[in-house]
N, C-alpha and C positions, 0 to 999 in steps of 0.2 A: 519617362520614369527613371531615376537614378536606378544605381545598383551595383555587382558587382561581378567579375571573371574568376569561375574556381578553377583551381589549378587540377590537369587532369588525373590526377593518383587518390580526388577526395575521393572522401567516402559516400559521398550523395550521388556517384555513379553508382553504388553498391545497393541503391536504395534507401539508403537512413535519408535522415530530411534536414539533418544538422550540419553547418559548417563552421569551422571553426579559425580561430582568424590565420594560422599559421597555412590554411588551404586556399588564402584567396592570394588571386593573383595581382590582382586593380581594382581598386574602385573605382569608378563615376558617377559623374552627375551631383556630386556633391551629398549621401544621404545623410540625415539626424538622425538618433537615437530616437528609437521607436517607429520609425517609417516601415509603410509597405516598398520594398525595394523588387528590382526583376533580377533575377541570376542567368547568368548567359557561361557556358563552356570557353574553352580557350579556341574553339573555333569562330567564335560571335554566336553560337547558336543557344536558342532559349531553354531552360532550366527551369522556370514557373518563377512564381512569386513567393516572397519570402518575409517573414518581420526583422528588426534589424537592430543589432546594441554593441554598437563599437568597442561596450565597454564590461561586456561579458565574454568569456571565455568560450562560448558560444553567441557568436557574431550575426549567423543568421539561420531562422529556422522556416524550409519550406510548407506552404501550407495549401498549395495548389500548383499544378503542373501548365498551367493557362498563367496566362491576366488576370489579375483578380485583383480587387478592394476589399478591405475591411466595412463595407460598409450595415446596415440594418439587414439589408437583403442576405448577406451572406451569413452573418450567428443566425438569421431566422434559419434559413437552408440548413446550416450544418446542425444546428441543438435541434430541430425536428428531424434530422436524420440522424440522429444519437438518440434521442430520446425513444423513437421507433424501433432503433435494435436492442432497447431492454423490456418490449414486450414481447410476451409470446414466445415461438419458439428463437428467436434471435436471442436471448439468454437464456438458458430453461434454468427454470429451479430460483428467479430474481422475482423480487417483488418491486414493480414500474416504480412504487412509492416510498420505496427504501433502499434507494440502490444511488451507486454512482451513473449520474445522470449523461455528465460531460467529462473525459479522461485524457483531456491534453491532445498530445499527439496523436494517440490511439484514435481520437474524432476527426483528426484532423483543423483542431482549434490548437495551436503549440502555448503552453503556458495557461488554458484557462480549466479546468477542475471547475464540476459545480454535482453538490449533492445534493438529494432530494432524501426529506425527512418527513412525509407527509406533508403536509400545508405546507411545510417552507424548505427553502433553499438555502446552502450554503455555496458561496462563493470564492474561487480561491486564484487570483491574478498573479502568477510565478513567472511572467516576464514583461517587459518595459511596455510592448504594446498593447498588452491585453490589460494593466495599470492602467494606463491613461487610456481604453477606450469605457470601462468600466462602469459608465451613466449610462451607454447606449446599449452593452450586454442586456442592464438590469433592466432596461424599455424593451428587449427582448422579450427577456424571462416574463415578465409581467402577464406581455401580450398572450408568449404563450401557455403558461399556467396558470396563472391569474395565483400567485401562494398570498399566505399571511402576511409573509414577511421576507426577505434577503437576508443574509448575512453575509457579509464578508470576514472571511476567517482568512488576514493575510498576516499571517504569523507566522508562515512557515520560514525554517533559514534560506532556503535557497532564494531568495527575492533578494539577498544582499548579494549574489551574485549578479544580479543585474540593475544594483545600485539601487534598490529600494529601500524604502523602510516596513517594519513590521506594525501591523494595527489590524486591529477589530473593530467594525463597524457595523450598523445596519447602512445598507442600499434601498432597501424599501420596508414600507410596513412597520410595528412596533418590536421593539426586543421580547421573544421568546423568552418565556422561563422556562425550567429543566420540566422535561416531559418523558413519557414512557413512549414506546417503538415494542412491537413482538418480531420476533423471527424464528421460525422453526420449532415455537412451543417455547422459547426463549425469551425473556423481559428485560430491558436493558434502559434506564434512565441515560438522557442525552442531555446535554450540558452544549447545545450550538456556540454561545458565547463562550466559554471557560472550558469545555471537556478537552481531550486529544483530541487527536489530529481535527477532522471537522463535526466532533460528536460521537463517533465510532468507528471500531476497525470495520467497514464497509466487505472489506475484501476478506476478510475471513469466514461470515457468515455462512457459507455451506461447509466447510471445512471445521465446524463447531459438530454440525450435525456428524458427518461422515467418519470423527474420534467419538462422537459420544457411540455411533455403532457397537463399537469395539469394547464398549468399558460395562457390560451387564456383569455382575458379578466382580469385577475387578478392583482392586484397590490401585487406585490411580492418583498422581502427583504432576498437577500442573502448573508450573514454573513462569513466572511475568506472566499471571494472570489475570494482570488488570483489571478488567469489571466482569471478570470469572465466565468468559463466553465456554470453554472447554470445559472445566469443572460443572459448568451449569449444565452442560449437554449430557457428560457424565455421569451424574448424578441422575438427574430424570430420567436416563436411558437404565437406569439401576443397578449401578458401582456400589460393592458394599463398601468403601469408605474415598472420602477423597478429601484431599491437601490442596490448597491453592495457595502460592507464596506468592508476596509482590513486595516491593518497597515502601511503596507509597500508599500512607494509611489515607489519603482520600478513597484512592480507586478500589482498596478494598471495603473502606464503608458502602461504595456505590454495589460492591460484587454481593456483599450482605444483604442490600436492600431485592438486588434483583433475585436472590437464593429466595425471600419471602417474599415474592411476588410470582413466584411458582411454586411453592409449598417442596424447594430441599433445602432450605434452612438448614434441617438438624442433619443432618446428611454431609455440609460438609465445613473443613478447618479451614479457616483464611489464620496463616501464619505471617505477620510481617517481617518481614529479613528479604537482606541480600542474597539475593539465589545464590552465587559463587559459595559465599559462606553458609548459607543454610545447605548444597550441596554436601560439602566437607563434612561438617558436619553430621550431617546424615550418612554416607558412606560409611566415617569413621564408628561410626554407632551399629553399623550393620541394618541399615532401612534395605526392607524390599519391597516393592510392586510388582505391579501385573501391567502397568501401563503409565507411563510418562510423557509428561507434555513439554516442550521449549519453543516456545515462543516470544525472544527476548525482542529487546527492540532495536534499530540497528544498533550494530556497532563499529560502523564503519559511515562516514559522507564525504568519503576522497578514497580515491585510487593511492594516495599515499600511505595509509592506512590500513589496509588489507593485509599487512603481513599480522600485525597487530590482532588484527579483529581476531583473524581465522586462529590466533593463540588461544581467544576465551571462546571464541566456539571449539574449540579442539576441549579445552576444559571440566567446560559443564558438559559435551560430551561421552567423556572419557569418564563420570563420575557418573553419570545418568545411566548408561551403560554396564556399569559394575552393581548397578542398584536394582536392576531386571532382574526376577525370576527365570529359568529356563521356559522357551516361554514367553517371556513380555514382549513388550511391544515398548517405541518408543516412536513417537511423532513429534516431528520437529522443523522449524521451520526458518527463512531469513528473508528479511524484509528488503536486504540491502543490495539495489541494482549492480552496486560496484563486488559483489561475490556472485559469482557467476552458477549454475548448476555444477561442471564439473570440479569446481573447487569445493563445493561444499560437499560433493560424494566422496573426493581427493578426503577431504578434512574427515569425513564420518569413517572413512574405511579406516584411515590412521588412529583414528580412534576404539577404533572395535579391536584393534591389531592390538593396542598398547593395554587396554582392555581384557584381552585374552577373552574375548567374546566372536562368534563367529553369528553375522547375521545376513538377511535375506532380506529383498525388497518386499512388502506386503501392496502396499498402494504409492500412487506419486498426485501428491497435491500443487494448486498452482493457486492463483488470486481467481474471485470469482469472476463471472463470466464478464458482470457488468464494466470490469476494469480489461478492457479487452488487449491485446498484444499484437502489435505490428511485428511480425517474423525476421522484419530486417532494421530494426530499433529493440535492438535488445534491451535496452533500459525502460523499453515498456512494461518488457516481465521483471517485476522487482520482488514477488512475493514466489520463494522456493519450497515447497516443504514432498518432504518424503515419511512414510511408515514405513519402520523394522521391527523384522521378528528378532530376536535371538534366538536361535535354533538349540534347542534341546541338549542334545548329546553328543556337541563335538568338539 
């Protein structure tokens, strides 16, 4: 089997599963783009197997510490030992049929994402081999779900990193029209074909419930509310009033729809505008809450980037912050693997400082369980979020 020699200072001695091209030492054996290749140290000794793209900035990603084939046997093996740790108690509080099913690396599949939406499945191929093995996933999934339908939702940017193109397709079954999904007392229209990411934020669904906790009685304001999962939770949980701003007047039609599909409708404002400027705005006017939501979308998909980002999250929260009551709360969160946790607390405390707000950790949220984290692939954990108080009288 071709393959290649990492140089000893990688980081796949440290445990990550990623190398990148400036860590290899030699190739042999000639491999192509997309091959299962073998990794060997600079002693000759073995490393496992690995997928392979000359032509990505990530060169090769381990996916077994053996010998191994991409073959049937192996996505059966690994999506049935994925699919088993989102029952029971291997995720508590996940629903098996509305959950992320498969999470890349975290299963040990590197590049292949597959949601489960009831009857059907979305499919998501983010590197060169899990692309081109894509017929024989979906004679997987079939075998083992038997859904409606597949989708392939490969739209995402990062597939141009490894020389793809972007497309939506069905893999199996007929195309899905928009349907309804519950979570948590929660009703959310899903768009498989045309929604976000693959129909829904997946990964925030507990972390809807655990702020609606918080909001009885509160007037609350939640910020890139998209299809209003916080607002919605808010609200039911019995906020006497709530704001939900977003940009984009599709996602807040869909936030309206699901407000009467639980009966708080009248309960709450979908404002469209730029949070940045609906921020200012507000500020400048003297708005106050009892509880504030940020959940924007990244703002960052390069490490070159991050000084940049961490400015407009220093921003909205620098303004979010002055908009608390003594008292409020503020939950906020960051999608983007390349902001790290201590930067973001870096980013919130400079915030409360410039702010003249002195506050306190309440809670520390993460992505739900179903999106699980490899401790030593920190870009597993991409979703950050914390709750603060502002403390009263100091």
């Amino acid at each position: 089997m071709p393959g290649i020699i990492v140089n000893p200072r990688a980081r796949i001695f440290h445990g990550h599963c990623w190398v990148y091209s400036s860590e290899i030492k030699k190739t042999f054996g000639n491999p192509q783009p997309g091959d299962v290749i073998t990794m060997k140290d600079f002693k000759d000794r073995p490393l496992g197997s690995a997928i392979y793209n000359p032509n990505s900035q990530i060169v090769a990603r381990r996916f077994a510490r053996r010998k191994q084939d991409l073959d049937a046997d192996f996505f059966r093996r690994r999506i049935s030992q994925a699919a088993q740790r989102r029952e029971g108690k291997g995720a508590p509080g996940v629903d098996p049929k509305l959950c992320r099913l498969v999470w890349s690396e975290s299963d040990g599949i590197p590049g292949l994402v597959v949601d489960r939406y009831g009857d059907y499945l979305v499919v998501q191929a983010l590197t060169l081999a899990m692309d081109s093995r894509l017929g024989l996933i979906a004679e997987v999934l079939v075998e083992l779900f038997s859904p409606t339908g597949i989708v392939a939702r490969n739209d995402a940017s990062v597939r141009v990193a490894e020389g793809l193109e972007l497309e939506v397709k069905m893999l199996a079954g007929g195309e899905p029209e928009p349907f309804r999904v519950t979570s948590g007392g929660l009703s959310f229209l899903v768009d498989l074909l045309g929604g976000q990411k693959t129909g829904l934020y997946l990964d925030q669904l507990g972390n809807y419930g655990a702020v609606g906790e918080m909001a009885d009685g509160k007037r609350v304001l939640d910020c890139f509310t998209n299809q209003g999962g916080f607002a919605l939770a808010c609200a039911r949980a019995g906020a006497s009033s709530v704001t939900g701003v977003d940009s984009s007047p599709p996602a807040l039609a869909n936030a309206a729809e699901n407000a009467e599909a639980i009966g708080v409708a009248d309960k709450i404002e979908w404002v469209e505008a730029n949070v940045f400027d609906f921020l200012k705005e507000a500020e400048s006017n003297e708005e106050r809450y009892d509880l504030i939501v940020l959940d924007p979308p990244s703002f960052t998909r390069s490490k070159r980037a991050v000084r940049d980002a961490m400015r407009g999250y220093k921003e909205i929260h620098l303004r979010a912050l002055k908009m608390l009551e003594p008292g409020g709360r503020l939950a906020t969160y960051t999608c983007s693997h390349h902001v790290g946790r201590p930067e973001f607390l870096e980013m919130l405390c400079g915030a409360s400082v410039d702010a003249k707000r002195s506050i306190r950790q309440v809670e520390v949220h993460t992505q739900r369980a179903d999106h699980p984290i490899v401790i030593t692939v920190p870009e597993t954990e991409y979703l950050k979020g914390i709750v603060v108080e502002v403390i009263p009288s100091w």
